[in-house]
C-alpha positions as CSV (number, residue, x, y, z in Angstrom):
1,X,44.8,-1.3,7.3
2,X,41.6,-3.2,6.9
3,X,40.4,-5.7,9.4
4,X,40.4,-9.0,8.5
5,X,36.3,-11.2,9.0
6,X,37.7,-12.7,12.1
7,X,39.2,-9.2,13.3
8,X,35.9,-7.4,12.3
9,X,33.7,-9.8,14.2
10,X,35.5,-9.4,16.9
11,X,35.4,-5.5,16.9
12,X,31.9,-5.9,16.1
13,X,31.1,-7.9,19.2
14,X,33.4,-5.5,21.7
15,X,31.3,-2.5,20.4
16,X,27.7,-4.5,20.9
17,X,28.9,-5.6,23.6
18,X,29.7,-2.0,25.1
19,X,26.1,-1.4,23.7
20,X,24.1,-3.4,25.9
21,X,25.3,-0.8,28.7
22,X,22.9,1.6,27.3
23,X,19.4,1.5,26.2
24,X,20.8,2.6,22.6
25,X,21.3,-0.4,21.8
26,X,19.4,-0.2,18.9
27,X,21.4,2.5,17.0
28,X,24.5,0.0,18.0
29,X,23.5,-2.7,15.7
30,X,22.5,-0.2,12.9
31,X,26.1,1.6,13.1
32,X,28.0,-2.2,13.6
33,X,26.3,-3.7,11.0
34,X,28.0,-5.3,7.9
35,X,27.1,-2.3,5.8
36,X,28.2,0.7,7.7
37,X,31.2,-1.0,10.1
38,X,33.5,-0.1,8.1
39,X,32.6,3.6,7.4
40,X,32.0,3.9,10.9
41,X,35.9,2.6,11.4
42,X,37.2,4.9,9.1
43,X,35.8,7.3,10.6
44,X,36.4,6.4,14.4
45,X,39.4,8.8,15.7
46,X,41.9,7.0,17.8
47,X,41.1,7.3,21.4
48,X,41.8,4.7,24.7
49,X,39.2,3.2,26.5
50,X,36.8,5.2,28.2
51,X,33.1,5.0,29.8
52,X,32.0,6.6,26.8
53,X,34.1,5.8,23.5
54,X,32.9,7.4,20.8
55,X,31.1,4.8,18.7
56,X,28.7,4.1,21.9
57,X,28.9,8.4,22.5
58,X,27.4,8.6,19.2
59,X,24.9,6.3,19.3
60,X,23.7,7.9,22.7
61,X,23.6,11.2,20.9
62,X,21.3,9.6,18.7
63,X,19.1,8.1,21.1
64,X,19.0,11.3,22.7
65,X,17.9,13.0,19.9
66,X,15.2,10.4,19.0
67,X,14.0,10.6,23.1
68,X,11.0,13.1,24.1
69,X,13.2,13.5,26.8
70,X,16.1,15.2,25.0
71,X,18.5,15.8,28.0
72,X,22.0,14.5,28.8
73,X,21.0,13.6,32.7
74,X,18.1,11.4,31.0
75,X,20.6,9.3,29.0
76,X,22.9,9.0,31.3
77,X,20.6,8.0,33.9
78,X,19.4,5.0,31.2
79,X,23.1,3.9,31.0
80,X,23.3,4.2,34.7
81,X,20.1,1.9,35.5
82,X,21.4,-0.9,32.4
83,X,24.2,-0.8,34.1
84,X,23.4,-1.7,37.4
85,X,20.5,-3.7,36.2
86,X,22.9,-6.0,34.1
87,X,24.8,-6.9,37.0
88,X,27.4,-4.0,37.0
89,X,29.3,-1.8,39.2
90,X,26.8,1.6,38.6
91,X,28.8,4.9,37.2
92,X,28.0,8.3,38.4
93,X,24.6,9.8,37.4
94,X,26.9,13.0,36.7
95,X,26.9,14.2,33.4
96,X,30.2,15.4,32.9
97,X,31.9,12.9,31.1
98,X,29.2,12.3,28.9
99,X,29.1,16.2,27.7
100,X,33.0,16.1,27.4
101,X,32.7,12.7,25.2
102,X,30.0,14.2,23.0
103,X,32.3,17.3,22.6
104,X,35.5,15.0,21.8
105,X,33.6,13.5,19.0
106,X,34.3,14.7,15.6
107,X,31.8,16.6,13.4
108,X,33.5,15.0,10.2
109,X,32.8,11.2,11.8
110,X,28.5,12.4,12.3
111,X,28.9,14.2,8.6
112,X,30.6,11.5,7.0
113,X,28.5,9.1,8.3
114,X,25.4,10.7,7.3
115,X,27.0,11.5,3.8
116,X,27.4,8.0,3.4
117,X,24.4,6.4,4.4
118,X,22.5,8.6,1.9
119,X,24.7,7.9,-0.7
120,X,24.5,4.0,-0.1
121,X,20.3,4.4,0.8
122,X,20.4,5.9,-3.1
123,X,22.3,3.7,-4.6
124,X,20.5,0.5,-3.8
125,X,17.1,2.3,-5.3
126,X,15.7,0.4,-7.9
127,X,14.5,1.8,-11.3
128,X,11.0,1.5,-10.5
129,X,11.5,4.5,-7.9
130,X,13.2,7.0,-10.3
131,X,11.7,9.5,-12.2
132,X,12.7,8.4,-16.6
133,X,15.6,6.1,-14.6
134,X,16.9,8.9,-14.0
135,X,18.1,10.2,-9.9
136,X,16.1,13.4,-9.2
137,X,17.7,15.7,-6.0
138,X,15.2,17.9,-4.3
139,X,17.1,21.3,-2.5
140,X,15.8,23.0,-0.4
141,X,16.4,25.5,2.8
142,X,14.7,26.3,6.0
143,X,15.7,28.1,9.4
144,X,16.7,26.7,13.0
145,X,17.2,28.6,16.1
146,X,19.1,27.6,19.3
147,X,19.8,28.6,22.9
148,X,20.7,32.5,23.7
149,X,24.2,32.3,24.2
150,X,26.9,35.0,23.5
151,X,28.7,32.1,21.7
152,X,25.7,31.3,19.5
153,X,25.3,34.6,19.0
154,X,28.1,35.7,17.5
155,X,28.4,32.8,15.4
156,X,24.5,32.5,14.6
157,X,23.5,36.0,14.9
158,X,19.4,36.7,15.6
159,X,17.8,38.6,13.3
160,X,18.8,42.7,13.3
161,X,15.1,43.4,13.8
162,X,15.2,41.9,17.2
163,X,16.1,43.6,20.5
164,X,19.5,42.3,21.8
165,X,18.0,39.8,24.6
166,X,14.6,39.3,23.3
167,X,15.2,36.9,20.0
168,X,17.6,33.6,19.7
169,X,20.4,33.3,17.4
170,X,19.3,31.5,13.9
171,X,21.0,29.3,11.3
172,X,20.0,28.1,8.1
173,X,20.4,25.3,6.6
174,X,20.3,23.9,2.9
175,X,19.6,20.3,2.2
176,X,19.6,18.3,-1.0
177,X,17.5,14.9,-1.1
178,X,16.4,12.0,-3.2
179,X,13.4,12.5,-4.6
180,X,12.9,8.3,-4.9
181,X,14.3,7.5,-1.5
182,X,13.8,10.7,0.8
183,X,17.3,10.3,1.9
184,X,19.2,13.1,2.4
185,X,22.4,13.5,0.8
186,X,24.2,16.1,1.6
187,X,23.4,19.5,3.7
188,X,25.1,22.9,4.5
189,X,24.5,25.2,7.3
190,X,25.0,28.6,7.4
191,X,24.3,32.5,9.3
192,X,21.0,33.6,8.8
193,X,22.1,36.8,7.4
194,X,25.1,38.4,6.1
195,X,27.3,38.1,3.1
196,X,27.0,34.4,1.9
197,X,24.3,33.3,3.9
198,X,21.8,33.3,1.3
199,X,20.7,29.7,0.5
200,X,22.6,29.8,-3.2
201,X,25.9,30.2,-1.3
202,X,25.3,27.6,0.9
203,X,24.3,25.7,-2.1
204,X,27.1,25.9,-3.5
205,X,29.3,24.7,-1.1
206,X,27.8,21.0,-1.8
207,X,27.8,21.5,-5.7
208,X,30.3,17.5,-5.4
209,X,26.6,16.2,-4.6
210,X,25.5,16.4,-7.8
211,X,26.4,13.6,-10.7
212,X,26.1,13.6,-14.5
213,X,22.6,12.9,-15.4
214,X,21.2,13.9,-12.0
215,X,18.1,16.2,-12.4
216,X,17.8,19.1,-9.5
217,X,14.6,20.3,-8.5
218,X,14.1,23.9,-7.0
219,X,12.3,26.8,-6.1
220,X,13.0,30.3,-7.8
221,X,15.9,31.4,-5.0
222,X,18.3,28.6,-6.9
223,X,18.3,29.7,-10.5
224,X,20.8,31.9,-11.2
225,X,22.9,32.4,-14.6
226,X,26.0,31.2,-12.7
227,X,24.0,27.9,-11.3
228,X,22.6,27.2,-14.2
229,X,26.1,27.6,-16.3
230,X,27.5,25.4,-13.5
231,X,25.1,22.5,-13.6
232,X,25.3,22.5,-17.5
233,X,29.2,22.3,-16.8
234,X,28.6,19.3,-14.5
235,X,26.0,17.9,-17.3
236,X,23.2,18.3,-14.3
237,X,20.2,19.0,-15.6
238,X,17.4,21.1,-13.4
239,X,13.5,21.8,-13.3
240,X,13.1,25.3,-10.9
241,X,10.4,27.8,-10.6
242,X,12.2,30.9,-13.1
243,X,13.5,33.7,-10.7
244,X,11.1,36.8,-10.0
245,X,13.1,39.6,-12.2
246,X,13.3,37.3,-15.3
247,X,9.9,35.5,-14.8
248,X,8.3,39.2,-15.2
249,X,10.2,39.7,-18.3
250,X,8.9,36.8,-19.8
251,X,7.8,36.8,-23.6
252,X,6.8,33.7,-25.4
253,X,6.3,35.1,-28.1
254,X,10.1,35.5,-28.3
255,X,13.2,32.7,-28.9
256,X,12.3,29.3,-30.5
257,X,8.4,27.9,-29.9
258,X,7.9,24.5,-29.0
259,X,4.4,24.8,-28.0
260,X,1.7,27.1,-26.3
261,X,3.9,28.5,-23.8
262,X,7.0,26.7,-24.0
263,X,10.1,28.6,-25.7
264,X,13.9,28.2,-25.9
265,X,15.9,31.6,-24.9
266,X,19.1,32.8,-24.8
267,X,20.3,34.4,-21.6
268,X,23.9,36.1,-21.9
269,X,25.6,36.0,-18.9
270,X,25.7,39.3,-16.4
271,X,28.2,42.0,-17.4
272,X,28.8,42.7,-12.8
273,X,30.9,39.6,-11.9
274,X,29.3,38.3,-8.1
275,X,32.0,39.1,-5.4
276,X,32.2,35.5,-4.6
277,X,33.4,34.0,-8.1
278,X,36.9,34.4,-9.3
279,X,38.2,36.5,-12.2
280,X,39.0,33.2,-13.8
281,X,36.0,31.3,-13.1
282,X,34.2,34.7,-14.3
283,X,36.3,34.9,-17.3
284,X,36.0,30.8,-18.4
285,X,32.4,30.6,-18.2
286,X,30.6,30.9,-21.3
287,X,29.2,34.1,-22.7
288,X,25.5,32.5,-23.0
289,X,23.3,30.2,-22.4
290,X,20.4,28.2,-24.0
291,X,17.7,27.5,-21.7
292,X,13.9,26.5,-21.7
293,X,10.9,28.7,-20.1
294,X,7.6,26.9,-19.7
295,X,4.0,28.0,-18.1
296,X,2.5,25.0,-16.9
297,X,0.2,25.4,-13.5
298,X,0.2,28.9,-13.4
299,X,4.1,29.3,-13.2
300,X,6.9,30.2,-15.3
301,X,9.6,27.5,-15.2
302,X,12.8,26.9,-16.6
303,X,14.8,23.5,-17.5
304,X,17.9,22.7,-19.0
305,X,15.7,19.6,-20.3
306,X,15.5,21.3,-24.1
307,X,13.5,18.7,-26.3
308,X,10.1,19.4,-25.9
309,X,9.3,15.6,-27.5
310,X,11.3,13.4,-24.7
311,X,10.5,16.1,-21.6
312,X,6.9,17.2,-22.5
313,X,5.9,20.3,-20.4
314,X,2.7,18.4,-19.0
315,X,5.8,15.5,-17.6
316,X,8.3,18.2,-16.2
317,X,4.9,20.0,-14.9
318,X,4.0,16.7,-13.0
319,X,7.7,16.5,-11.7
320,X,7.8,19.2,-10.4
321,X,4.8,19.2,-8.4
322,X,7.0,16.8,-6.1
323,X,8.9,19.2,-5.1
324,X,6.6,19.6,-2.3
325,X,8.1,16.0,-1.1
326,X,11.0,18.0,0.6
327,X,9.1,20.4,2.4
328,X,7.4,16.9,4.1
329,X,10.9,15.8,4.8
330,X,11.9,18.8,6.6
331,X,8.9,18.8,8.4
332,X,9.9,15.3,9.5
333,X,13.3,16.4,10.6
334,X,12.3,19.7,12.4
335,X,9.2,18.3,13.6
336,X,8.8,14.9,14.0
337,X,12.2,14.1,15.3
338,X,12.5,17.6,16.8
339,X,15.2,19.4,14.9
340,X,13.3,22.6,14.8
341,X,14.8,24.2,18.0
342,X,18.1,22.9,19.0
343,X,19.6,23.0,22.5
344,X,23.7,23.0,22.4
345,X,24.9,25.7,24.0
346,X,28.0,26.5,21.5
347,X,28.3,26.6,17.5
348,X,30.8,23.4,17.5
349,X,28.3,21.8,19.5
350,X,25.5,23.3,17.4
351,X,26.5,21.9,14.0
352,X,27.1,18.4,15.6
353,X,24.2,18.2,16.9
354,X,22.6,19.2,13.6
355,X,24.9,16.4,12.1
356,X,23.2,13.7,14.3
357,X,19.7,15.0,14.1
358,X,20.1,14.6,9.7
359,X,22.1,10.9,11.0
360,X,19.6,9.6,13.0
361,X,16.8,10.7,9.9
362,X,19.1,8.5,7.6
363,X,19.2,5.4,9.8
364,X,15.7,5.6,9.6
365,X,15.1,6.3,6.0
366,X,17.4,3.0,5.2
367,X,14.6,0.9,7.4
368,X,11.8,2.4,5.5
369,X,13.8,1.6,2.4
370,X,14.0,-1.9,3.1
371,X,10.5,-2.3,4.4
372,X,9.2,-0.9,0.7
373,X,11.8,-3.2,-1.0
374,X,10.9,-5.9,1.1
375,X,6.9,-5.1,0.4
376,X,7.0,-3.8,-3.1
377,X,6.2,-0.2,-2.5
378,X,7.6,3.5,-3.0
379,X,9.7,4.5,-0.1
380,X,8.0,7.9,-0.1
381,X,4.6,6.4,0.4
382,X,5.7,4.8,3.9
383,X,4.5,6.5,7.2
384,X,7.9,8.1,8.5
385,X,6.1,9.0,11.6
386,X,5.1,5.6,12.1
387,X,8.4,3.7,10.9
388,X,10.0,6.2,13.8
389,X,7.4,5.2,16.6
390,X,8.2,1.8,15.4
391,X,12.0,2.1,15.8
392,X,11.5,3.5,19.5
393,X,9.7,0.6,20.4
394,X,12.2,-1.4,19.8
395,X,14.6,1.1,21.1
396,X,12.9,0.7,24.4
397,X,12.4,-3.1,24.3
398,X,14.9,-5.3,26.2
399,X,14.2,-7.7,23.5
400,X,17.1,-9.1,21.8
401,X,16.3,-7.7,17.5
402,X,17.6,-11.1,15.5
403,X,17.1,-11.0,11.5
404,X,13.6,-12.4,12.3
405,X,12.3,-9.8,14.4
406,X,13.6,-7.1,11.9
407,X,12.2,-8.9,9.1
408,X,8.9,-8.9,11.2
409,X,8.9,-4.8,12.0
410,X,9.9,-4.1,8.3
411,X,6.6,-5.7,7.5
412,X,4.8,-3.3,10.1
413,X,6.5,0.0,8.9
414,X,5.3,-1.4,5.5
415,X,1.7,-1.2,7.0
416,X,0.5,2.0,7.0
417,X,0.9,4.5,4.1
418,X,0.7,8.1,3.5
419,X,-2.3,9.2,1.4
420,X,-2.4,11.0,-2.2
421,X,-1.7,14.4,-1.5
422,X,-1.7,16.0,-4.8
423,X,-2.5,19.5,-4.9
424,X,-2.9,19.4,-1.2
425,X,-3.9,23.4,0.0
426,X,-3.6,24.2,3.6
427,X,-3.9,27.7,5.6
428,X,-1.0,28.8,7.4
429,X,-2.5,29.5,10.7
430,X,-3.1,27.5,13.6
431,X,-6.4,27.1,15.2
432,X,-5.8,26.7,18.7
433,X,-4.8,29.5,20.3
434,X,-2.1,30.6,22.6
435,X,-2.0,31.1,26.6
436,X,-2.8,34.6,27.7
437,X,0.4,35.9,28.4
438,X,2.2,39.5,27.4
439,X,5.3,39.2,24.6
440,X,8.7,39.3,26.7
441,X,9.7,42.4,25.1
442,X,13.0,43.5,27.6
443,X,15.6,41.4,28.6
444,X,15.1,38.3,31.4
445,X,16.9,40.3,33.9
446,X,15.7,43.7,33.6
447,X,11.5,41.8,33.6
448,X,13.0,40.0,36.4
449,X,13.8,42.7,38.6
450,X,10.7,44.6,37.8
451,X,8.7,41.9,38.8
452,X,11.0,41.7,42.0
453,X,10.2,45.5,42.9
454,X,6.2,45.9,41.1
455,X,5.0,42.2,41.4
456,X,3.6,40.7,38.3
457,X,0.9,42.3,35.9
458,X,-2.6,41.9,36.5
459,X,-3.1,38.5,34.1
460,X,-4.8,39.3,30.8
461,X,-8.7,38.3,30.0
């Protein structure tokens, strides 16, 4: 049943009100707010009332995540202190029912949420930010590790070149975003290794992503007869880097011309059906396909984008050198926000936390959103490092934010912009370099006890 206006402002109120307990106030308003209430309701499991429900647990997840201090007895202290600083009787500083709220509250509510804040963040982009008014989804993957646990482990297994004891368990992860809004849409997360851990499987569990007329951007691990036949079925079409076994096999001298290095092929599809499609799906899909191979910048790509006149090679060449806008936005999420090592203890907790880190990046992608809308920019050429320094200063402010003072920090995210980094080449090293300490190369216990027995190594020059 949906809540009538008087009802809604009333919840609305309750919750803010629960939110000035906490310093997280700020993530309050963005979750309350006319545009995500009622997502965030739909979401909201039923539960009685507690210290910590769970629209006021999440949005101390978030600013926990968003802290430098990333550790449940530092938000818990900040409730603590608001608490007693507003005139209330103090709670304990004990972190117990914090932890057992955060583990009460449901991955599908931080996933749906996140889900739907891209989806809403690319939907009010105007045409001006689209590539031929068309939505262009970036996908990419990267890797996260996590605490040494033996439930981590087995769920996130380190990699089998590692001693047991000396590496972390790993996940990876697989995101798709908006190339004209940097939101993210959707995201799976996966082992590291194993059967379907590979970055196509894990693509394909978010294959609903994609709608008609979408075009997909990619790197060569994505395309594969069976994706390609897929996103023709779903009438997606795709610019990717061509895979390594057929870009060696290239010949343009072969299939239909269209220009100095730009051909139409035929690729029949693979006699060995993959273990993970169905006889029927196998059976239904069609025995080729027509696709286009192109050399532009030194590498072989292919497109499902067939006319040559509309989608010259130079324009899908220029395309696809924004690919390199999601490698940005991951570094954003592992880096800047501080996704890259995670610190739950178990997998449930894990893919949560995950879930809140990609939330909390959404939230702030909708501010940058309306800052450029507001200033007449592109959203990608916003600071996101400065729209998130911006958004803990008013985290930490005991300011009340009214529509004024938001309209007034949209302007100042607007401010400062990222520069032109075409064709941008930097080395992958790192100058500084690292404290003069030996690897750990045994497990904690057993170096613990030597040191015990032998004392510690003389300390390297």
């Amino acid at each position: 049943m949906n809540p009538t206006p008087t009802n809604r402002h009333q919840q609305q109120n309750h919750i803010r009100q629960q939110a000035s307990q906490t310093d997280s106030w700020a993530m309050f308003n963005l979750l309350t707010s006319d545009q995500l209430f009622d997502e965030v309701e739909r979401h909201c499991p039923e539960h009685r009332e507690r210290l910590f429900p769970p629209t006021e647990t999440l949005s101390m997840f978030l600013a926990q995540g968003l802290a430098a201090d990333r550790s449940c007895q530092n938000i818990v202290d900040q409730a603590a202190v608001k608490r007693l600083t507003s005139g209330l009787t103090p709670n304990s500083t004990a972190t117990g029912a914090y932890c057992r709220a955060r583990q009460r509250l449901p991955s599908a509510m931080v996933s749906g949420l996140t889900r739907f804040l891209g989806q809403r963040i690319d939907e009010q982009s105007v045409s001006e930010w689209r590539w031929d008014n068309r939505r262009v989804c970036v996908v990419d993957g990267t890797t996260l590790t996590m605490p040494d646990t033996a439930s981590n482990q087995l769920r996130f297994p380190q990699q089998g070149s590692q001693k047991p004891g000396l590496g972390f368990p790993i996940c990876r992860l697989v995101g798709v975003t908006s190339l004209s809004t940097g939101a993210l849409l959707d995201a799976a997360v996966g082992r590291f290794n194993g059967k379907g851990a590979n970055e196509q499987a894990l693509l394909r569990d978010i294959l609903d992503v994609f709608e008609p007329g979408d075009v997909v951007l990619g790197d060569a691990f994505y395309p594969t007869w069976f994706l390609l036949a897929e996103m023709l079925c779903r009438k997606v079409d795709i610019v990717m880097e061509q895979q390594g076994a057929r870009r060696r096999s290239t010949d343009f001298r072969t299939g239909q011309k269209l220009g100095a290095r730009d051909h139409l092929i035929t690729i029949k599809k693979p006699v060995i059906r993959p273990d993970w499609l169905s006889v029927e799906a196998y059976e239904q899909a069609p025995d080729s396909l027509i696709v286009r191979e192109f050399k532009a910048g030194g590498k072989v790509m292919v497109t499902t984008l067939l006319d040559a006149k509309v989608y010259p090679k130079n324009n899908l060449k220029a395309l696809y050198r924004r690919r390199w806008e999601i490698e940005v936005t991951l570094r954003d999420i592992k880096q800047t926000l501080g996704m890259n090592i995670l610190s739950c203890h178990s997998p449930e907790m894990i893919i949560k936390e995950i879930w809140v880190y990609l939330l909390a990046y959404n939230l702030i992608r909708l501010l940058m959103c309306q800052a450029a809308s507001a200033a007449g920019a592109l959203p990608t050429t916003l600071s996101f490092k400065h729209c998130l320094q911006l958004c803990l200063c008013c985290l930490n402010s005991s300011a009340v934010m009214n529509d004024e003072m938001l309209a007034s920090v949209l302007l100042l995210m607007a401010q400062q912009r990222v520069g032109n980094r075409a064709g941008r080449v930097e080395p992958r090293a790192v100058k500084r370099r690292p404290k003069a300490y030996p690897l750990l190369m045994e497990r904690r216990c057993a170096a613990r006890d030597r040191v015990r027995k032998n004392g510690h190594p003389v300390k390297l020059k």
